[in-house]
C-alpha positions in Angstrom: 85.0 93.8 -80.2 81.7 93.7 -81.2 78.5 93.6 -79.0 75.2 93.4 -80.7 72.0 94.7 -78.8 68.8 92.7 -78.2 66.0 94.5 -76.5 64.8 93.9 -72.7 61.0 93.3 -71.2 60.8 96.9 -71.3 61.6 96.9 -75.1 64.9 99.0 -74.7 67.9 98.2 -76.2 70.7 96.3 -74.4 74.2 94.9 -75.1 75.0 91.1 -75.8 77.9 89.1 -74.6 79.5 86.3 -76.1 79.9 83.9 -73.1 82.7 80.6 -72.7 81.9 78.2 -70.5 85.3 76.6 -69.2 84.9 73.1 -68.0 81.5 72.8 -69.3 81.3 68.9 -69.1 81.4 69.1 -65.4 79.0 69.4 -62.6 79.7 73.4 -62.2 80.0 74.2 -65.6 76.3 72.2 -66.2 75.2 74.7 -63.7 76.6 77.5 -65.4 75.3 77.0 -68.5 71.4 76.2 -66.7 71.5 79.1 -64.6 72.8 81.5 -68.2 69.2 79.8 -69.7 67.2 80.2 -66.2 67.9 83.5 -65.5 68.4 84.8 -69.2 71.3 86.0 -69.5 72.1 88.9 -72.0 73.6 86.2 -75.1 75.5 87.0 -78.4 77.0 83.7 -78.4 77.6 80.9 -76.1 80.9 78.8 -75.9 81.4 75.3 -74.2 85.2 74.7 -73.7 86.2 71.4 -72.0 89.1 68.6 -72.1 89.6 66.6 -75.3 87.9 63.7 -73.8 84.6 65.8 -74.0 84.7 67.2 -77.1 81.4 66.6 -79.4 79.5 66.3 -76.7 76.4 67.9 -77.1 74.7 69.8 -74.3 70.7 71.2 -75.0 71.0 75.2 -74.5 67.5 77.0 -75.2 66.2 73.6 -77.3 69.3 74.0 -79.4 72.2 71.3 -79.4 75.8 73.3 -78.4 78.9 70.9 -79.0 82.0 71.1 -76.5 85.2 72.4 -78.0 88.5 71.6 -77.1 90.0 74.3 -74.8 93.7 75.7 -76.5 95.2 79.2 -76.3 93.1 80.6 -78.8 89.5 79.6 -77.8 88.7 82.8 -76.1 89.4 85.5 -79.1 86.1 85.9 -79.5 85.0 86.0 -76.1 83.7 88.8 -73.8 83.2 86.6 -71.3 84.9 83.4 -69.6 82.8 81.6 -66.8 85.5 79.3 -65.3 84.8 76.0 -63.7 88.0 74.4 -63.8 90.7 73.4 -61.2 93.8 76.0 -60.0 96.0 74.5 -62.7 93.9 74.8 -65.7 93.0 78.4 -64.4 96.2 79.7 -63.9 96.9 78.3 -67.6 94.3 79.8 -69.0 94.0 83.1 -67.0 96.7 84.2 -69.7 95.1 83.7 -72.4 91.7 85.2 -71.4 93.3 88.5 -70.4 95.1 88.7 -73.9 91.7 88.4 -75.2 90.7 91.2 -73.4 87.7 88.9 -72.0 86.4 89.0 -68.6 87.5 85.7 -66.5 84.9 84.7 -63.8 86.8 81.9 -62.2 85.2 79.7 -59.5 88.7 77.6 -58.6 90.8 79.3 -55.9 93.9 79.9 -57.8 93.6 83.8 -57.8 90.8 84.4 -54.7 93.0 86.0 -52.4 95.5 87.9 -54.7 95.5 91.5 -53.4 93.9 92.6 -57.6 91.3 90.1 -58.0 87.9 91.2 -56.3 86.7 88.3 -54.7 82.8 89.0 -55.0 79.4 87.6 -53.6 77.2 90.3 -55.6 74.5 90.6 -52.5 77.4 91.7 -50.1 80.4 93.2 -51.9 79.2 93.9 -55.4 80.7 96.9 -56.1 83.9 95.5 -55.3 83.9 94.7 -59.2 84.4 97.8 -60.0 88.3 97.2 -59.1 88.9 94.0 -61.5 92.0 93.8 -64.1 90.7 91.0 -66.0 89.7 88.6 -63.0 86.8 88.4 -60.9 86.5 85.3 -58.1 84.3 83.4 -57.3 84.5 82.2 -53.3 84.4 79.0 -52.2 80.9 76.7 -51.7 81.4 76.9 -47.9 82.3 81.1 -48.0 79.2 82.0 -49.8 76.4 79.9 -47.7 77.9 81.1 -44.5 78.7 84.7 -45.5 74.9 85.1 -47.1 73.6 83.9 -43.7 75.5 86.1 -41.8 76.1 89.5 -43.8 72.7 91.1 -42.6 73.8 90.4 -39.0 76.8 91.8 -39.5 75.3 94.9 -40.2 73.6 94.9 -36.8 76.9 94.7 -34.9 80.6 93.9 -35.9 81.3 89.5 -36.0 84.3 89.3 -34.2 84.9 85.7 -34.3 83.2 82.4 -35.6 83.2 78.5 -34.2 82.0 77.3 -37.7 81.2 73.3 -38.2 80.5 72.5 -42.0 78.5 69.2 -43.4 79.4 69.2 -46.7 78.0 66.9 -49.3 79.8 64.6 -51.7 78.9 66.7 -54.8 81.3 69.7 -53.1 83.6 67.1 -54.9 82.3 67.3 -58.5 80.6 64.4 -60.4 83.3 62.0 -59.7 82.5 62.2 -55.5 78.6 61.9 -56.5 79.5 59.0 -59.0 81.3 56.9 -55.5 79.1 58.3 -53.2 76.2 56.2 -55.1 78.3 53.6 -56.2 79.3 52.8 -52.8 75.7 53.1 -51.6 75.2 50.6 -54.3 78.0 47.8 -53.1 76.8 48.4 -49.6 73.1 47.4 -50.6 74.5 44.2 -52.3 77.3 43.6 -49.6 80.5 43.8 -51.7 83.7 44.8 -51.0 83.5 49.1 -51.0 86.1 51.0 -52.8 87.5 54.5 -52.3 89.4 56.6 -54.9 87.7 60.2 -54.7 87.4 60.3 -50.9 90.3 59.2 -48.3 87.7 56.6 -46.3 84.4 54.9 -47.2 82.0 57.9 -47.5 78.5 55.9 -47.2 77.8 55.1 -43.7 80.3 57.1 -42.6 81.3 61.1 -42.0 85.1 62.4 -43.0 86.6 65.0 -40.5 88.9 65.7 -43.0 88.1 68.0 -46.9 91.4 69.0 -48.5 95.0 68.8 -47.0 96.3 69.3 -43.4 98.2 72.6 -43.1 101.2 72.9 -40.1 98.4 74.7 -37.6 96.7 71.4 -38.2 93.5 72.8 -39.9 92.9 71.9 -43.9 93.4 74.4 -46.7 89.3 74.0 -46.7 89.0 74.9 -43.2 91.1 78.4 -43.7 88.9 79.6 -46.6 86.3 80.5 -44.5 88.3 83.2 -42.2 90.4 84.4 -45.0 88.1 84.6 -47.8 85.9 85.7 -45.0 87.8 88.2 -44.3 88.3 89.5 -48.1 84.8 89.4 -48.5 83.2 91.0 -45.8 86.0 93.9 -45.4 86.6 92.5 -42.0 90.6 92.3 -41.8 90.1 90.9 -38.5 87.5 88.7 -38.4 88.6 84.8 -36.5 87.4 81.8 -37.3 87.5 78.4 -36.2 86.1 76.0 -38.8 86.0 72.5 -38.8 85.1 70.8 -42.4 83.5 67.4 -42.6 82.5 65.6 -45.7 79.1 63.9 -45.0 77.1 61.0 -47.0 74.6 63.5 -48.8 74.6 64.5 -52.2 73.8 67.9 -52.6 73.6 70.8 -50.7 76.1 71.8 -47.8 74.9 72.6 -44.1 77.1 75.1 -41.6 76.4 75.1 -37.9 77.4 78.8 -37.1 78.3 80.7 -33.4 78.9 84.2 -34.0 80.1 86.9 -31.5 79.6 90.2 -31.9 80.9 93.5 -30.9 77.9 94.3 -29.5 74.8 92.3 -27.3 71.9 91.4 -30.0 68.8 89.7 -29.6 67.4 86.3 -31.0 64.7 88.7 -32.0 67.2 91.0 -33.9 68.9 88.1 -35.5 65.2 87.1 -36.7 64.2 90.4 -38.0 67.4 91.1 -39.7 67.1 87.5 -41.7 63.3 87.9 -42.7 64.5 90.3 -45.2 68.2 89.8 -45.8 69.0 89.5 -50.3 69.5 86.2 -50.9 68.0 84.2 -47.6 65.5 82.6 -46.5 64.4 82.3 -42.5 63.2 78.8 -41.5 61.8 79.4 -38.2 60.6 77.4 -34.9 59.2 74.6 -35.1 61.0 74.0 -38.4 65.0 74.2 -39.8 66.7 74.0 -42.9 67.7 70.8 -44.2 69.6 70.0 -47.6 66.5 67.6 -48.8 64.8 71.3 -48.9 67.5 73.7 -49.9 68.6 71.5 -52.9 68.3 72.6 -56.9 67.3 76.5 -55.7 69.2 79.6 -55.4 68.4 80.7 -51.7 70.5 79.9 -48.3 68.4 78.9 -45.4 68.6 79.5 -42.1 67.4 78.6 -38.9 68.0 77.0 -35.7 68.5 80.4 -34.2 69.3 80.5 -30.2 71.8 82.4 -27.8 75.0 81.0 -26.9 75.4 79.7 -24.0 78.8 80.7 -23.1 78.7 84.0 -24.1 76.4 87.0 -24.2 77.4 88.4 -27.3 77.3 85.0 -29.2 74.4 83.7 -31.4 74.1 80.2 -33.1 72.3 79.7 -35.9 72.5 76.6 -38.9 72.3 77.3 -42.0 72.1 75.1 -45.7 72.5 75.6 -49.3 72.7 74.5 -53.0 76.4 74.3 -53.4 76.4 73.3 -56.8 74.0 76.3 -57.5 74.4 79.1 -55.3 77.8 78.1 -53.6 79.0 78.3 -57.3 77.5 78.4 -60.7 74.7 81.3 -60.0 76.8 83.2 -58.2 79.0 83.9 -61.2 76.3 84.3 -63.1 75.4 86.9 -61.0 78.7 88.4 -60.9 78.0 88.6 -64.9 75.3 90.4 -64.5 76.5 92.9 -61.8 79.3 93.8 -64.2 76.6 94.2 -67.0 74.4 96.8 -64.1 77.7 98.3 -63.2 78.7 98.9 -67.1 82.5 97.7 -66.1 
């Protein structure tokens, strides 16, 4: 296949990559494609895939108009690269297709996440586990990669045994369509008419939902699992516990984790703090302030704060923690998985 070279800041050469965009109509793949201009990516080419309903739109890329393609069997021949923001099924279609091409398949759905060959990769923690990839690299769910970013340095201070782990997770964790009701039910409520749900099981606005994906026989949601075993994948931590509970809360953008960690070992609050003033990828919000999704919104940083001992256990910390799931919790950090394969030369 060929690669043409462009040259970096330095002036030396570097490889191009012809990049696809699957499901670039929605709110994931319009992140994808802003964080490729943002953070400028390596580009031979760039191609929007997305359902026949979307195609000939036109989405600005570097001041230039790029029209959306109909996705089919062939639309990744050309491709080195397929950024995938689609659901299971379309992934799981797809996937074959994409490895025939002999293209790299970033996908951000959970179809393949914890299939024993698929690295599942948050490139500040496990990067190198890229190295291993037969055509698939995952991306982890919204939820996994705030709370893992938050907690990976202190899990370098001691072991996390087990988690209590309360998400608040904002309406856009459920693509445009959950931002579309969210508003349109703030809307109806303004004006007092009747409120309608379709994307969400109960009124959102007004209201909190203990309840984001469906119940499993241990009584916890498919949503609610990801954390411990993606968790789990992620970290290298085969037995790492978790008890999450996932509630869907009337904000937009950004999700929020309340987090109690116990460790193998007894550290400090003033550990915790250290260890998070210069841990890739966070930010420390300390006393008097926290972390808020107002603040963490449209930027690629987790914050965290709200950082005290637990009080049932000396080996347990709580801390809170928010960030840009739209951005981070998805779209950049495939973009960064990109461009770890590029550093790695995979």
């Amino acid at each position: 296949m060929l690669i043409l070279l462009m040259r970096n800041h330095k002036g030396e050469f570097m490889k191009t990559y012809t990049v696809a965009v699957l499901g670039a109509s929605g709110a994931v793949g319009k992140a994808m494609i802003q964080a490729l201009e943002e953070r400028n990516f390596p580009l031979k080419r760039l191609v929007l895939l997305a359902s026949e309903r979307s195609v000939g739109k036109r989405i600005l890329f570097k001041g230039k108009e790029v029209f959306i393609q109909k996705t089919d069997e062939h639309s990744f021949d050309d491709c080195d690269i397929v950024l995938g923001a689609v659901g299971n099924d379309l992934s799981k279609k797809y996937a074959p297709f994409i490895k025939k091409a002999h293209a790299l398949f970033i996908d951000n759905s959970s179809a393949f996440r914890l299939e024993d060959d698929v690295p599942l990769v948050i490139p500040e923690i496990n990067g190198t586990d890229i190295l291993h990839h037969q055509g698939i690299i995952a991306n982890p769910n919204c939820s996994t990669i705030i709370g893992c970013i938050a907690i990976y340095a202190l899990h370098q201070l001691s072991s996390i045994q087990s988690m209590i782990v309360s998400t608040y997770q904002a309406v856009s964790g459920a693509g445009i369509k959950g931002m579309y009701e969210y508003e349109k039910q703030l809307e109806d409520l303004t004006q007092n008419k009747e409120i309608n749900t379709d994307v969400f099981p109960y009124q959102i606005v007004s209201n909190v939902i203990p309840q984001i994906g469906e119940f499993n026989e241990n009584g916890y949601t498919g949503e609610e699992m990801k954390i411990q075993n993606e968790g789990r994948k992620i970290l290298h931590a085969p037995q790492l516990k978790v008890n999450c509970t996932c509630v869907r809360v009337p904000v937009l953008r950004s999700h929020s984790l309340s987090m109690t960690l116990y460790f193998e070992k007894e550290i400090t609050v003033g550990e915790v703090r250290e260890a998070l003033r210069s841990a890739q990828g966070c930010r420390l919000i300390d006393e008097p302030f926290y972390p808020m999704p107002l603040d963490c919104s449209n930027q690629d940083l987790i914050y965290v704060g709200r950082i005290r001992r637990d009080l049932t256990s000396s080996k347990g910390i709580t801390l809170w923690c928010c960030g840009d799931q739209i951005r981070k919790g998805a779209a950049v950090n495939a973009i960064q998985i990109c461009e770890k394969y590029i550093e790695l030369e995979v």
